[in-house]
N, CA, C and O atoms as a CHARMM CRD file, in Angstrom:
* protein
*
  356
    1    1 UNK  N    -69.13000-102.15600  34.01900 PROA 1      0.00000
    2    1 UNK  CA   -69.15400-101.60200  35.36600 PROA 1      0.00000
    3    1 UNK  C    -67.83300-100.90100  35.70300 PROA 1      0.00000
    4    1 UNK  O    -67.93200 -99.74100  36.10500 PROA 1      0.00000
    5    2 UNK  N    -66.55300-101.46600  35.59200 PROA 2      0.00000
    6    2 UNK  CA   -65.77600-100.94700  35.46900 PROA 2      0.00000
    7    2 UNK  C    -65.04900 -99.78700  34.90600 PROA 2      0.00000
    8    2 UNK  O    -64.18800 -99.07800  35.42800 PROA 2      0.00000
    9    3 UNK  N    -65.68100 -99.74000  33.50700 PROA 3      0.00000
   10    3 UNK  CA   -65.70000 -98.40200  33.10300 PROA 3      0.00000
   11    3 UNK  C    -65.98700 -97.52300  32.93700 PROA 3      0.00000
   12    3 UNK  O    -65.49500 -96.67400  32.19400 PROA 3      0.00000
   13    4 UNK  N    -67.47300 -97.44900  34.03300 PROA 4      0.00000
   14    4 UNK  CA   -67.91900 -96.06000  34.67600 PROA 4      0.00000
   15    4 UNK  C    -67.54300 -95.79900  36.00500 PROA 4      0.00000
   16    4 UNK  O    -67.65600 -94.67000  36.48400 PROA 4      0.00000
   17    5 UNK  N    -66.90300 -97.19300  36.92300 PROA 5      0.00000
   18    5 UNK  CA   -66.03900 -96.38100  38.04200 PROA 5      0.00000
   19    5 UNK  C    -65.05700 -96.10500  37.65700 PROA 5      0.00000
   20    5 UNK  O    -64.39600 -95.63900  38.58600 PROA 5      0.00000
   21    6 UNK  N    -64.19300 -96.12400  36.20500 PROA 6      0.00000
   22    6 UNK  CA   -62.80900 -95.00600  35.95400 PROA 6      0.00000
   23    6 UNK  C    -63.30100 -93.97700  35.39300 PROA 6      0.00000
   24    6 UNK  O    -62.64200 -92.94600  35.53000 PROA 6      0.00000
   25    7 UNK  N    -64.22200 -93.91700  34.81800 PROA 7      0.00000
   26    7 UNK  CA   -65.24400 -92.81000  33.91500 PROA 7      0.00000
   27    7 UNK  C    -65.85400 -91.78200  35.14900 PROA 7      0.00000
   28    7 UNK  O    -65.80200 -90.55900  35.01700 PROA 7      0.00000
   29    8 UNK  N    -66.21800 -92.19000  35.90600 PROA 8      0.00000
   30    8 UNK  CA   -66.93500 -91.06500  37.20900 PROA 8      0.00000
   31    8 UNK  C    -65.97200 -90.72700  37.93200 PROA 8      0.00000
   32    8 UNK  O    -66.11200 -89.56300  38.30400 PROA 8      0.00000
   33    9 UNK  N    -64.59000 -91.44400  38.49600 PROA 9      0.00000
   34    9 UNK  CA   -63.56800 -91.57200  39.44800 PROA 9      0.00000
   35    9 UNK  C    -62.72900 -90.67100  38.63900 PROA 9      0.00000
   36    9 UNK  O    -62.11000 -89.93400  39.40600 PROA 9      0.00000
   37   10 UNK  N    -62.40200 -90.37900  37.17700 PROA 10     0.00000
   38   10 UNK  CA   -61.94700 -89.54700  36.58500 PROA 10     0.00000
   39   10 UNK  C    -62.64400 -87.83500  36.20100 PROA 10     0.00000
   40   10 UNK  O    -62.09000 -86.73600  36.23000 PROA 10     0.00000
   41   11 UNK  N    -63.98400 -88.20800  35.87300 PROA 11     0.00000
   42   11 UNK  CA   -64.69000 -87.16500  36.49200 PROA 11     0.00000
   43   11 UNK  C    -64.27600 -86.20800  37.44100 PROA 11     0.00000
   44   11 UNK  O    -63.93100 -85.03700  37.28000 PROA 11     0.00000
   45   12 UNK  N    -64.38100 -86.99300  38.59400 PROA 12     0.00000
   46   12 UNK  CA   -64.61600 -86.71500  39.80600 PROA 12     0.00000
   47   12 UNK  C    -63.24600 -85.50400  40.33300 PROA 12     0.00000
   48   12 UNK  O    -63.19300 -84.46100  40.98400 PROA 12     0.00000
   49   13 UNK  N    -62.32900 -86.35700  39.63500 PROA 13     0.00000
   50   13 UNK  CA   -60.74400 -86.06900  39.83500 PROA 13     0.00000
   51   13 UNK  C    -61.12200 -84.44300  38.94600 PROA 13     0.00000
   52   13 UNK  O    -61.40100 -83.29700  39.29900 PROA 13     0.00000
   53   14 UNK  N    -61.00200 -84.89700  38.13300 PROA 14     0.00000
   54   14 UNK  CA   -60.94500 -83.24800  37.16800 PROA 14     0.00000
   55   14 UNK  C    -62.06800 -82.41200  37.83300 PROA 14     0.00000
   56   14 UNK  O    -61.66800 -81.40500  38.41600 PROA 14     0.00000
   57   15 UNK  N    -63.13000 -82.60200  37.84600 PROA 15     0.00000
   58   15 UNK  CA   -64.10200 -81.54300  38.06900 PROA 15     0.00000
   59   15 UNK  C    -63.13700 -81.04900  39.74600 PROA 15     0.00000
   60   15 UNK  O    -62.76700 -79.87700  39.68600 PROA 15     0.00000
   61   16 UNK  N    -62.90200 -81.47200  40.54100 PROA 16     0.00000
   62   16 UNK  CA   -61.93700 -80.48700  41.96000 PROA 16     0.00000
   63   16 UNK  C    -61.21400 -80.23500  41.89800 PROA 16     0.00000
   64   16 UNK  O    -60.56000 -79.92000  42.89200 PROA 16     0.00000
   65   17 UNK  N    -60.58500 -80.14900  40.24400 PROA 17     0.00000
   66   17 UNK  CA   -58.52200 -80.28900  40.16200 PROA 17     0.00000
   67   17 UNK  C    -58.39300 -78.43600  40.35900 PROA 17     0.00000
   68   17 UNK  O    -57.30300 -77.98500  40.71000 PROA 17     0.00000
   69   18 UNK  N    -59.64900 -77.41000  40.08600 PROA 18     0.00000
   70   18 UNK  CA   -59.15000 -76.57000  40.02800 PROA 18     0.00000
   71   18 UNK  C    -59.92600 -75.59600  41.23500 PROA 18     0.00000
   72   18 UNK  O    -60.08500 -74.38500  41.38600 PROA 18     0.00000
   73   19 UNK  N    -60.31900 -76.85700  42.01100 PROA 19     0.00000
   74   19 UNK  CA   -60.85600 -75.85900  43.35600 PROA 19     0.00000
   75   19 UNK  C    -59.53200 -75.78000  44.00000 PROA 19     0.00000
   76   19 UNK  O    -60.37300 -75.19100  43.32000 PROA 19     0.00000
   77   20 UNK  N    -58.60600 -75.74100  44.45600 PROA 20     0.00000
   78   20 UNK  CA   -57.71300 -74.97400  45.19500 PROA 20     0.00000
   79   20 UNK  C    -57.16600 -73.98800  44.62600 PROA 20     0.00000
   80   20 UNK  O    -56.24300 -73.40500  45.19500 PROA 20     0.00000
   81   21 UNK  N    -57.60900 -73.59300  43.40100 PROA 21     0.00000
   82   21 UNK  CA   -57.28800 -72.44100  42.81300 PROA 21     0.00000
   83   21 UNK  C    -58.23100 -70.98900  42.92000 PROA 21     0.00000
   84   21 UNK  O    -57.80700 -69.84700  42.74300 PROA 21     0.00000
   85   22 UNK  N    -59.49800 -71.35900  43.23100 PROA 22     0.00000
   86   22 UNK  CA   -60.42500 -70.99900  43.74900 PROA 22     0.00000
   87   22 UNK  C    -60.46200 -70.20600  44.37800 PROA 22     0.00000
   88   22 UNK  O    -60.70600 -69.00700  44.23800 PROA 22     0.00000
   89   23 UNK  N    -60.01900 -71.30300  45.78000 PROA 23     0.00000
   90   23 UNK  CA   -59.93800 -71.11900  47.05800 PROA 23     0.00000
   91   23 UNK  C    -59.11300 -69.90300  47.51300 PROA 23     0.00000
   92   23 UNK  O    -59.48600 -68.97800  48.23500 PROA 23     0.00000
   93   24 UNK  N    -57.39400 -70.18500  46.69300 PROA 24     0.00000
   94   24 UNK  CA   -56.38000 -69.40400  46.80700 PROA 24     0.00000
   95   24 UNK  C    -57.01000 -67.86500  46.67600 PROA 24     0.00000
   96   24 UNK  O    -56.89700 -66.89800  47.42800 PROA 24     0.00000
   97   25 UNK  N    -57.82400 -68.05700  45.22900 PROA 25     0.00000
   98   25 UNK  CA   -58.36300 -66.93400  44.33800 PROA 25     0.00000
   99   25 UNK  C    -58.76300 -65.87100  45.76300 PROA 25     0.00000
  100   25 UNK  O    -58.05900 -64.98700  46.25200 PROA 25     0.00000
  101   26 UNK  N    -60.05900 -66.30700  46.15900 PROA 26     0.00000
  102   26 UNK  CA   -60.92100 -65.87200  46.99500 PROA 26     0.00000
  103   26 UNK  C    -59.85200 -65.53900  48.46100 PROA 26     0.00000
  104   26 UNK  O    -59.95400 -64.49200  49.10100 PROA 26     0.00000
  105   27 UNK  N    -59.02400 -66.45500  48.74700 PROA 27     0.00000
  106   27 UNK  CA   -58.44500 -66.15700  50.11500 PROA 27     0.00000
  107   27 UNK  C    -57.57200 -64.82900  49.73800 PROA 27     0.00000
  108   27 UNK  O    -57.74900 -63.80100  50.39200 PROA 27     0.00000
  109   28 UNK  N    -56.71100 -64.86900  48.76600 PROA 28     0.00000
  110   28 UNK  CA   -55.71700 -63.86700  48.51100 PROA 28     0.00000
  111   28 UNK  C    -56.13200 -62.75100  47.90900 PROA 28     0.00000
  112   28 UNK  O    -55.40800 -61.75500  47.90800 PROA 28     0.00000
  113   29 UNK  N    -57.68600 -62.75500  47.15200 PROA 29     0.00000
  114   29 UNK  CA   -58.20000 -61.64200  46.75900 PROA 29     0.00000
  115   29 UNK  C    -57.13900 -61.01700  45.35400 PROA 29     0.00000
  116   29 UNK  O    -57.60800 -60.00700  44.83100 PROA 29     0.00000
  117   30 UNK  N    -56.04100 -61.44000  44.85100 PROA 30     0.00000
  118   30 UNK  CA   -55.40100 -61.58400  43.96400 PROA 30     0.00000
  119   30 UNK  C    -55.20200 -62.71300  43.00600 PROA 30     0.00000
  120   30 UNK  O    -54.92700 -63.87500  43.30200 PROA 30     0.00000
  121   31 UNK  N    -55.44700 -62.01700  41.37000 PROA 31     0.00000
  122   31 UNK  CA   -55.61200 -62.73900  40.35200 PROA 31     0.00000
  123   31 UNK  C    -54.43100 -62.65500  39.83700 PROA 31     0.00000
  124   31 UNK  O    -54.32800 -63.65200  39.12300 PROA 31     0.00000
  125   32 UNK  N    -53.21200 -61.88200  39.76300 PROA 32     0.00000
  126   32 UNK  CA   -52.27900 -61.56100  39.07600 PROA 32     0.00000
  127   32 UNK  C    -50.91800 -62.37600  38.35000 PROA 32     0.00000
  128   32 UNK  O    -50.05500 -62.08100  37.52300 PROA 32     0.00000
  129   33 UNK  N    -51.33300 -63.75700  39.30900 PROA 33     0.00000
  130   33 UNK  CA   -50.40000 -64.88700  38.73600 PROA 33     0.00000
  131   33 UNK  C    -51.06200 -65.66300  37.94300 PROA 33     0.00000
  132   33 UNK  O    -50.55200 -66.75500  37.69300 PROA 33     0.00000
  133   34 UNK  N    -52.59400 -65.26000  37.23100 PROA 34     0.00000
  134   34 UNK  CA   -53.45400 -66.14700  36.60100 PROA 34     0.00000
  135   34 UNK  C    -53.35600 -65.44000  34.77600 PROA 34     0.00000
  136   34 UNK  O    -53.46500 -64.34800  34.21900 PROA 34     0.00000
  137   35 UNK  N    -53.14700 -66.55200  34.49400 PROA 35     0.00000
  138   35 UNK  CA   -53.54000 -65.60900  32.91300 PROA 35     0.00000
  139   35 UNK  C    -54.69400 -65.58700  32.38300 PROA 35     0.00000
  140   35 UNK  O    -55.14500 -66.72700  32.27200 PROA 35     0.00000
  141   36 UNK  N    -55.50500 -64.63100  31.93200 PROA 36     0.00000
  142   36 UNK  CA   -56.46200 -64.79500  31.49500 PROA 36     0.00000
  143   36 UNK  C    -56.53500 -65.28400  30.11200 PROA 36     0.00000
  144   36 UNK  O    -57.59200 -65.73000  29.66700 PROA 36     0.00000
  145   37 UNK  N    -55.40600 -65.21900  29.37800 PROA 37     0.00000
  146   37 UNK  CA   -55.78500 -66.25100  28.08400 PROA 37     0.00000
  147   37 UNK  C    -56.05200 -67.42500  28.42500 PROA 37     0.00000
  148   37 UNK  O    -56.98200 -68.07700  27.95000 PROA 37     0.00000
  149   38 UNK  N    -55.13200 -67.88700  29.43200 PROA 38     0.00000
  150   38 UNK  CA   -54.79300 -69.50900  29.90000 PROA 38     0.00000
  151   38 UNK  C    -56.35800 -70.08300  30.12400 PROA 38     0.00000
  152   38 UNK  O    -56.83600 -71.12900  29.68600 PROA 38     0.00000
  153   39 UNK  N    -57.09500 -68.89000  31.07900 PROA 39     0.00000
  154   39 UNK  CA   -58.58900 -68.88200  31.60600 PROA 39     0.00000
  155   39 UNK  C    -59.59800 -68.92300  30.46000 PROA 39     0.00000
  156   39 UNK  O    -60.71000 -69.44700  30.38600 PROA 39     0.00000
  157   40 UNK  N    -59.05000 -68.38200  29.79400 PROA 40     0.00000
  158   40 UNK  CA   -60.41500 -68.01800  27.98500 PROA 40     0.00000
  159   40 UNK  C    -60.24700 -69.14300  27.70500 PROA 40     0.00000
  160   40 UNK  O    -61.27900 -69.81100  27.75600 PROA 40     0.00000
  161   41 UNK  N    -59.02800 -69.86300  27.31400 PROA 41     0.00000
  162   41 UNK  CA   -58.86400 -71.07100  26.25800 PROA 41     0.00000
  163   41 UNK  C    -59.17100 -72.15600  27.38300 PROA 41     0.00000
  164   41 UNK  O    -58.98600 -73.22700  26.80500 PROA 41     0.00000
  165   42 UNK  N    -59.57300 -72.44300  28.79200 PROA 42     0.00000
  166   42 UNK  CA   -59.71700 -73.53800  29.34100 PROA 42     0.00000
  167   42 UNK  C    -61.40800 -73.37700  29.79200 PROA 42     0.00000
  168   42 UNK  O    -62.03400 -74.21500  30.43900 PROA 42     0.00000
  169   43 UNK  N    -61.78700 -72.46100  29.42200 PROA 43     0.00000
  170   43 UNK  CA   -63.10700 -72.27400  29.88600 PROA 43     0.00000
  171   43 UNK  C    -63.78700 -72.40900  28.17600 PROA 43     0.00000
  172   43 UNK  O    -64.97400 -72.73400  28.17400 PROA 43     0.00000
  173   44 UNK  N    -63.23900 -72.22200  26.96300 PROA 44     0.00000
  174   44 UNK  CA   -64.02800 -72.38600  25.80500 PROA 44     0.00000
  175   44 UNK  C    -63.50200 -73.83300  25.63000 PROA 44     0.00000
  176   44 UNK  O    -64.16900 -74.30000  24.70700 PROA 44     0.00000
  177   45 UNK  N    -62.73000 -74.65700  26.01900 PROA 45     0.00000
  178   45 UNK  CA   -62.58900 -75.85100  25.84900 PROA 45     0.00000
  179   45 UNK  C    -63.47300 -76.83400  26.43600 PROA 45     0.00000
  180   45 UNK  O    -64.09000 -77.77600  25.93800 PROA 45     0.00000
  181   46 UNK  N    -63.34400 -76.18400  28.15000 PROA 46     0.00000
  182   46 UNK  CA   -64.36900 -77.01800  28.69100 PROA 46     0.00000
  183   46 UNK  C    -65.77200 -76.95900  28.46700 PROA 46     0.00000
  184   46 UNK  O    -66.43000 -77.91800  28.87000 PROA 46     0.00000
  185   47 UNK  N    -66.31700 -76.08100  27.94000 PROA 47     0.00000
  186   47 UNK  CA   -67.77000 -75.42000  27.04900 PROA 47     0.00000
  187   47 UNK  C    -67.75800 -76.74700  25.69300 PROA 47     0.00000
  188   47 UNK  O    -68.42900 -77.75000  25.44900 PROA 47     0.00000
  189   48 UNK  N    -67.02600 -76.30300  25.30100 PROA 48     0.00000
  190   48 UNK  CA   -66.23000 -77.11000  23.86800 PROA 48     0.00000
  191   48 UNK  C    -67.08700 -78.77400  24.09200 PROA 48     0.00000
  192   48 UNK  O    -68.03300 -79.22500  23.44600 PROA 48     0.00000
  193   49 UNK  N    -66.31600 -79.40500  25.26300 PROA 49     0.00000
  194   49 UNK  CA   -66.31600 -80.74900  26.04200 PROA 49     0.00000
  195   49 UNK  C    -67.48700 -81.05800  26.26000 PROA 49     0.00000
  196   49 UNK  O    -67.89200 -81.99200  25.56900 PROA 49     0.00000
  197   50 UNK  N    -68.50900 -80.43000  27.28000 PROA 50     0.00000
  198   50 UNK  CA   -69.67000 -80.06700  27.55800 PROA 50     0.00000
  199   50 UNK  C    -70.46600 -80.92600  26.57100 PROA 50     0.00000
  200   50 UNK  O    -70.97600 -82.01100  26.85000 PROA 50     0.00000
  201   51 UNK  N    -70.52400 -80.14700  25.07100 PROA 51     0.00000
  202   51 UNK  CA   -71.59300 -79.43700  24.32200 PROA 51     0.00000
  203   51 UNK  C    -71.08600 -81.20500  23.79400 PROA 51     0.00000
  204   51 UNK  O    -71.94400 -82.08100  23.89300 PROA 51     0.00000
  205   52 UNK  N    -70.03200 -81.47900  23.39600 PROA 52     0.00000
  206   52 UNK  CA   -69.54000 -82.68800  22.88200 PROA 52     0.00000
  207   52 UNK  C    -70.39600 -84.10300  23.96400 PROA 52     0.00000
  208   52 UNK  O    -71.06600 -85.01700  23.48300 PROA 52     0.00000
  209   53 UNK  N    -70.17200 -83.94300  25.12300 PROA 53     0.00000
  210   53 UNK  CA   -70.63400 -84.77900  26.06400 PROA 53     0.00000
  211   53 UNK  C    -71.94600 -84.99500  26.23300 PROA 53     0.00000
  212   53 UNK  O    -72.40300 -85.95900  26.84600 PROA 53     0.00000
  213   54 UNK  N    -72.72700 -83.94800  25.60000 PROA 54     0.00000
  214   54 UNK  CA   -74.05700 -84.21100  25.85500 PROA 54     0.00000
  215   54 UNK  C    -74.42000 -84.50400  24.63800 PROA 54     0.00000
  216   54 UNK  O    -75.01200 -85.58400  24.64300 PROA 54     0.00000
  217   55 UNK  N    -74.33700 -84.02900  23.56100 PROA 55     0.00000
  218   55 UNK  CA   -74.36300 -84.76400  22.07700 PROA 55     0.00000
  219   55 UNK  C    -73.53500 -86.28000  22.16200 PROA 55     0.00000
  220   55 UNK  O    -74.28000 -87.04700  21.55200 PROA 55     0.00000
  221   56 UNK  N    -72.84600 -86.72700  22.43800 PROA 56     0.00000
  222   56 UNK  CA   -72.75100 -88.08600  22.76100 PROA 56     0.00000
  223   56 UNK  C    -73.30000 -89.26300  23.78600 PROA 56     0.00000
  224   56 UNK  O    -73.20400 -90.48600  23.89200 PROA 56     0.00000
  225   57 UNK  N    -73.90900 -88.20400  24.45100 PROA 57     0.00000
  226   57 UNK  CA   -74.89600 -88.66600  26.27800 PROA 57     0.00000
  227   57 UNK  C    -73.47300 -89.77000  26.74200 PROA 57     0.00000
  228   57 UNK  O    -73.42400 -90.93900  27.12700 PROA 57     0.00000
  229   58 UNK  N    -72.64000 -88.92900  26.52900 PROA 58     0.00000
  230   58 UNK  CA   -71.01000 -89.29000  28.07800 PROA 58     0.00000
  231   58 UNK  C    -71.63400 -88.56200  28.95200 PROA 58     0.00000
  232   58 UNK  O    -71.79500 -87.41200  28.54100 PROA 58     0.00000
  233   59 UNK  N    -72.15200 -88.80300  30.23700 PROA 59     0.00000
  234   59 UNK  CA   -72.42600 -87.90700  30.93100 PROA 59     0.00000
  235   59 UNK  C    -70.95600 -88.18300  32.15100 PROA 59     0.00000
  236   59 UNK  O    -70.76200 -87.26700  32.94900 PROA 59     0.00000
  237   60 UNK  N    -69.99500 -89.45200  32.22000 PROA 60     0.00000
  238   60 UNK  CA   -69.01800 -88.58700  32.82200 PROA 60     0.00000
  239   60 UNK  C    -67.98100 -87.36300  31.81000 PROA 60     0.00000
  240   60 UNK  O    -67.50700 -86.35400  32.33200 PROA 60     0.00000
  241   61 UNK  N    -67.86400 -87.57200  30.93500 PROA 61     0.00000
  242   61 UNK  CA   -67.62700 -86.18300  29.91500 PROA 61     0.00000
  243   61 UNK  C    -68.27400 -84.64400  29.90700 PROA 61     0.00000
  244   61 UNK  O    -67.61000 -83.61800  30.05400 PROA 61     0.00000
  245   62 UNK  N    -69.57900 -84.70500  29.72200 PROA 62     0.00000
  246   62 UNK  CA   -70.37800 -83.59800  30.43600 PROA 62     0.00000
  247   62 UNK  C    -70.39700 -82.83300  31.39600 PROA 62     0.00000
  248   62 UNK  O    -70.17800 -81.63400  31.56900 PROA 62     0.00000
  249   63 UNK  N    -70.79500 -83.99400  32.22700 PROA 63     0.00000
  250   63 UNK  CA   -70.87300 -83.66300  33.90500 PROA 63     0.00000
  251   63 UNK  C    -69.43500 -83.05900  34.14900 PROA 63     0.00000
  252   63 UNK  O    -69.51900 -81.92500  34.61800 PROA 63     0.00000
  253   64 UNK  N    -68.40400 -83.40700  34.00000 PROA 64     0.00000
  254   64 UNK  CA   -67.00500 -83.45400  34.28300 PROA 64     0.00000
  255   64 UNK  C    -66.60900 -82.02900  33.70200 PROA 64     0.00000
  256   64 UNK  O    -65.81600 -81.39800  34.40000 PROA 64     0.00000
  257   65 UNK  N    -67.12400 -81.32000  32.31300 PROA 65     0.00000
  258   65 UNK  CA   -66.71400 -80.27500  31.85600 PROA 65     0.00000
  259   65 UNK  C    -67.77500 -79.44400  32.26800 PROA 65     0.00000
  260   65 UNK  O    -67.39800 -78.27700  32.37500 PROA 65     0.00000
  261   66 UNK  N    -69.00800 -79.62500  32.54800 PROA 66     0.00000
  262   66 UNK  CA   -69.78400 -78.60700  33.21600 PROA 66     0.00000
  263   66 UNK  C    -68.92800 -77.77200  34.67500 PROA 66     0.00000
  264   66 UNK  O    -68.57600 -76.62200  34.93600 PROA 66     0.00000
  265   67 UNK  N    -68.88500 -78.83000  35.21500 PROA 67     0.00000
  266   67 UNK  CA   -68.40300 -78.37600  36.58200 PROA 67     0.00000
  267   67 UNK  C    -67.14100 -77.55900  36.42300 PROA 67     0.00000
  268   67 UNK  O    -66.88400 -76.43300  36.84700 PROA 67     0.00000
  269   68 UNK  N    -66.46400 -78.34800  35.75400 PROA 68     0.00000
  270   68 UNK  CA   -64.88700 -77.79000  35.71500 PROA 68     0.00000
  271   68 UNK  C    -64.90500 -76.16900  35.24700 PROA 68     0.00000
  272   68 UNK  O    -64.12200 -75.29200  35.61300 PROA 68     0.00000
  273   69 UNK  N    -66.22100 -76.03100  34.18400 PROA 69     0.00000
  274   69 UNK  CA   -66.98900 -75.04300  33.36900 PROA 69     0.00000
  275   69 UNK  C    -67.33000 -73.72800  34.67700 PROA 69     0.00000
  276   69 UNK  O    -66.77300 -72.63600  34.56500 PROA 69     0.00000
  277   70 UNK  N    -68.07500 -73.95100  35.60000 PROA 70     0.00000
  278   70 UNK  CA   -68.43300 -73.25000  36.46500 PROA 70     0.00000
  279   70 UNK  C    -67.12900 -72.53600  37.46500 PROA 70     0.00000
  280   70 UNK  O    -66.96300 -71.35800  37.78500 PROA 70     0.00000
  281   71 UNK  N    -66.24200 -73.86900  37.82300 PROA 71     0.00000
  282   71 UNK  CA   -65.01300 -73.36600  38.19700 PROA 71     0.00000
  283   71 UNK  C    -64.30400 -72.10700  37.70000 PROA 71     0.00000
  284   71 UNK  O    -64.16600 -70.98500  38.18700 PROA 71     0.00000
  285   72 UNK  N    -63.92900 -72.63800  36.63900 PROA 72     0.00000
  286   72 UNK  CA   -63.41800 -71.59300  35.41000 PROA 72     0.00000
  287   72 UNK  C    -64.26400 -70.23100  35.43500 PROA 72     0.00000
  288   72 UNK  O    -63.75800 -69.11300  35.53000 PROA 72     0.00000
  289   73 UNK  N    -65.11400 -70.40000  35.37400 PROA 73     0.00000
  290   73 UNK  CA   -66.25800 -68.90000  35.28500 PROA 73     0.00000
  291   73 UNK  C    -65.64300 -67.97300  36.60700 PROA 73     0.00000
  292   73 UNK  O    -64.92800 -66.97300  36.53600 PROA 73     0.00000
  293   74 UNK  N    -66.07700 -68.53300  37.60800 PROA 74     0.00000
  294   74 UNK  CA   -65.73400 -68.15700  38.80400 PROA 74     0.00000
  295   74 UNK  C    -64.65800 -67.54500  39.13000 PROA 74     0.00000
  296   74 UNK  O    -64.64600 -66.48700  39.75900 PROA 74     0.00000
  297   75 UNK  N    -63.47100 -68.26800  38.65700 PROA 75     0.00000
  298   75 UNK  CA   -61.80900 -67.95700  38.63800 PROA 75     0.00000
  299   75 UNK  C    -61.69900 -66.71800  37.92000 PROA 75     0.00000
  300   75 UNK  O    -60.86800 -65.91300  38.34000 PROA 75     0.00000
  301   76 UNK  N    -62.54200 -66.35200  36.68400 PROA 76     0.00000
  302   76 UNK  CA   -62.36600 -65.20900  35.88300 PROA 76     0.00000
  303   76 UNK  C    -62.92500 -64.11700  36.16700 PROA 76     0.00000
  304   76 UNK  O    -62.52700 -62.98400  35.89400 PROA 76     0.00000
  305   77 UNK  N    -64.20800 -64.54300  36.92700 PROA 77     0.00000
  306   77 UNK  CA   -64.95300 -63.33600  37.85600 PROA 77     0.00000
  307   77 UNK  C    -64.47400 -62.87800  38.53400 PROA 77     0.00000
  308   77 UNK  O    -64.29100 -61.66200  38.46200 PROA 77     0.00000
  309   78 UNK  N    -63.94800 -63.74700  39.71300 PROA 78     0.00000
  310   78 UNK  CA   -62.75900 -63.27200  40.99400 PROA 78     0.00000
  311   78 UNK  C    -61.56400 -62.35900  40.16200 PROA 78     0.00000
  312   78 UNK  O    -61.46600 -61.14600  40.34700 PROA 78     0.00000
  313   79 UNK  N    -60.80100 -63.00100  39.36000 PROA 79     0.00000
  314   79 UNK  CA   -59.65500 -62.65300  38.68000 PROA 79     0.00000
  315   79 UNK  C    -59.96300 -60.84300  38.26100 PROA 79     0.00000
  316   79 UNK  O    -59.21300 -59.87800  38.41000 PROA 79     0.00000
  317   80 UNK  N    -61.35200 -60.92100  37.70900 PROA 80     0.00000
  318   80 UNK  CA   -61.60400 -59.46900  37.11000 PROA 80     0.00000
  319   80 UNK  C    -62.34600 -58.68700  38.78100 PROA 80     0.00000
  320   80 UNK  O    -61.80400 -57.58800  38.90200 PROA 80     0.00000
  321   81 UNK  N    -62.87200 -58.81900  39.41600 PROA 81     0.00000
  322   81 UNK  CA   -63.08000 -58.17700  40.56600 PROA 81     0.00000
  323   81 UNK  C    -62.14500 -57.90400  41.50400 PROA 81     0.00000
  324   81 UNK  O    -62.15000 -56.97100  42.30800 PROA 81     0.00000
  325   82 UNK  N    -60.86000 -59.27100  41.28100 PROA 82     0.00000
  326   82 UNK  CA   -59.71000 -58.16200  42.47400 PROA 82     0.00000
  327   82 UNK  C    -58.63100 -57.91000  41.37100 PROA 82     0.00000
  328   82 UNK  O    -57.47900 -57.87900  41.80400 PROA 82     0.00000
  329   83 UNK  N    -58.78200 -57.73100  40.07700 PROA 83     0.00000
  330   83 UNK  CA   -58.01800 -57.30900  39.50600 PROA 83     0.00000
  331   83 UNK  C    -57.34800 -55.20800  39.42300 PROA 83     0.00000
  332   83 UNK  O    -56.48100 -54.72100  38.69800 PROA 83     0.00000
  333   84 UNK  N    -58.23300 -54.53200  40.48800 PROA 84     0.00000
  334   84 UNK  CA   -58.08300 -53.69300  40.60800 PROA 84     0.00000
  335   84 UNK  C    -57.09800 -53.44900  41.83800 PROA 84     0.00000
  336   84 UNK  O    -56.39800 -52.43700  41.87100 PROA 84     0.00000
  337   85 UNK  N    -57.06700 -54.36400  42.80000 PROA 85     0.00000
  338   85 UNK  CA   -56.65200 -54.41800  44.55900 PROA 85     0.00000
  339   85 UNK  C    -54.94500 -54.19000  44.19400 PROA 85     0.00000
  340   85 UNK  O    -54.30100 -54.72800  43.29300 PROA 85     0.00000
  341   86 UNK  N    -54.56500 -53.38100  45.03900 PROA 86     0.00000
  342   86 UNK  CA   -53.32600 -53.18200  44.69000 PROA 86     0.00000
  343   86 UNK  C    -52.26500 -54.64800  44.72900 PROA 86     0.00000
  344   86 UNK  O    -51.23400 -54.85600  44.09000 PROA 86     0.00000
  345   87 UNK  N    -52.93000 -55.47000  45.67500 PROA 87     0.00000
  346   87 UNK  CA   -52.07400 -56.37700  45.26000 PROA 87     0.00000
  347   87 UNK  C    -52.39100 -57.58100  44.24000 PROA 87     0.00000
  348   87 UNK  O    -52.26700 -58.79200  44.42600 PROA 87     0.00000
  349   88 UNK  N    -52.87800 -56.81600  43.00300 PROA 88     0.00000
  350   88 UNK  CA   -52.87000 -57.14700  42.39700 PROA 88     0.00000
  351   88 UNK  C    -52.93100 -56.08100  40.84400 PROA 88     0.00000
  352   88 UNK  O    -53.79200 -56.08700  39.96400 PROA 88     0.00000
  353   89 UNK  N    -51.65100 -55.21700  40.95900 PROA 89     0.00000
  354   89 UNK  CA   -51.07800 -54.07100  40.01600 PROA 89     0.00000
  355   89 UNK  C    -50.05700 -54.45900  39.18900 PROA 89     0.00000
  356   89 UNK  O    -49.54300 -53.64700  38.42000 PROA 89     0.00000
């Protein structure tokens, strides 16, 4: 029992660690302090995690890199859509 409330409670923690980055993303409409390698290699990792988590049925492992997975997507979408805005040249 215990070690699916540190298993989900850790989850839980990672899958929102990168919504205020998001947030920033979308409020400031500038990607330019983001690297997109940093973004490739944390979005094929968390894919990576995923694919690992469900071939093991960890579903706080899964669950935890799915989400984090969608985050990441998002961050790179934003990143490439205001990557044109001057303030972000």
């Amino acid at each position: 029992m215990i070690e699916q409330i540190i298993g989900y409670s850790g989850a839980l923690i990672s899958s929102i660690s990168f919504l205020p980055q998001v947030i920033k993303l979308w409020k400031t409409k500038s990607g330019k302090d983001l690297s997109m390698v940093t973004l490739s290699f944390l979005t094929l990792n968390a894919l990576l995690w995923a694919v690992y988590g469900m071939m093991k049925d960890a579903k706080p492992l899964w669950i935890t890199n799915v989400l984090m997975l969608i985050m990441l997507i998002v961050m790179i979408f934003l990143k490439i859509k205001y990557r044109n805005d001057k303030t972000d040249s």
